[in-house]
N, C-alpha and C positions, 0 to 999 in steps of 0.2 A: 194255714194259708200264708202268714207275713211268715215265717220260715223260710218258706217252699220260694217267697217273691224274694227273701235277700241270698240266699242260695243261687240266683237265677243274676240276681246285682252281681254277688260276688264272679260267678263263673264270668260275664261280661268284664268286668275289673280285668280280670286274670289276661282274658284276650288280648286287651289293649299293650298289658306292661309287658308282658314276654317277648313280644317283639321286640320293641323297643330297647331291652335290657339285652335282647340277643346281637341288635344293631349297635350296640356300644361295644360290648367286645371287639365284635370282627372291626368296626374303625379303629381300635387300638392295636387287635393286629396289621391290619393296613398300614398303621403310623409306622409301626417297629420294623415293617418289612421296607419302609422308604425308608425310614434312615437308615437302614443298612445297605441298601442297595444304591443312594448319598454318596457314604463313604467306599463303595468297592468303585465309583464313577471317577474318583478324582486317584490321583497318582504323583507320587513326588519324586521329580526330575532334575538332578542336580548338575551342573556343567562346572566343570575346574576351571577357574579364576588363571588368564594367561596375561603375563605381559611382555613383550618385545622377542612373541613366538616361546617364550619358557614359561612353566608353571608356576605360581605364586606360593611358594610352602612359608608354614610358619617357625616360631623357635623350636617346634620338634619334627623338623621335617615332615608334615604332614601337608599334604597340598589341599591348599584352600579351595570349598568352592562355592558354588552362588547353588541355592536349592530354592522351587519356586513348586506348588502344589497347582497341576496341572486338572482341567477338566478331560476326561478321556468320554470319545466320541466313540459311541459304536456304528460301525459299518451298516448302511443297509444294503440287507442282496435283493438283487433287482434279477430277473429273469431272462437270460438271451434269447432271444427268438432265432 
């Protein structure tokens, strides 16, 4: 009979933790799918460096420029009636 009653503990134990341990996974894929999905949001947009209307190059001729890591907005589509 005490067997048969921690058998019956145990199987009630098991219920509770499996969820739980199945709900920690999937938030860690959650996590991993935003920060990936973070980084494809932002975009780096650089504009060449001008003064008096001509390009700023440096000692090897390379034109300088200003680079600034942009937030990119996705479009919503809206429906025309």
């Amino acid at each position: 009979m005490v067997t048969h009653m921690k058998n019956v503990i145990f199987v009630a134990g098991l219920m509770f933790c499996v969820p739980a341990l199945a709900a920690d996974s999937h938030s860690a894929d959650v996590a991993r799918a935003d920060a990936a999905k973070a980084q494809k949001e932002t975009k780096r947009v650089c504009v060449d460096q001008m003064k008096d209307g001509k390009p700023v190059k440096d000692a090897k001729g390379v034109t300088k420029q200003t680079c600034k890591e942009v937030k990119q907005h996705k479009k919503l589509e809206v429906e025309k009636k």
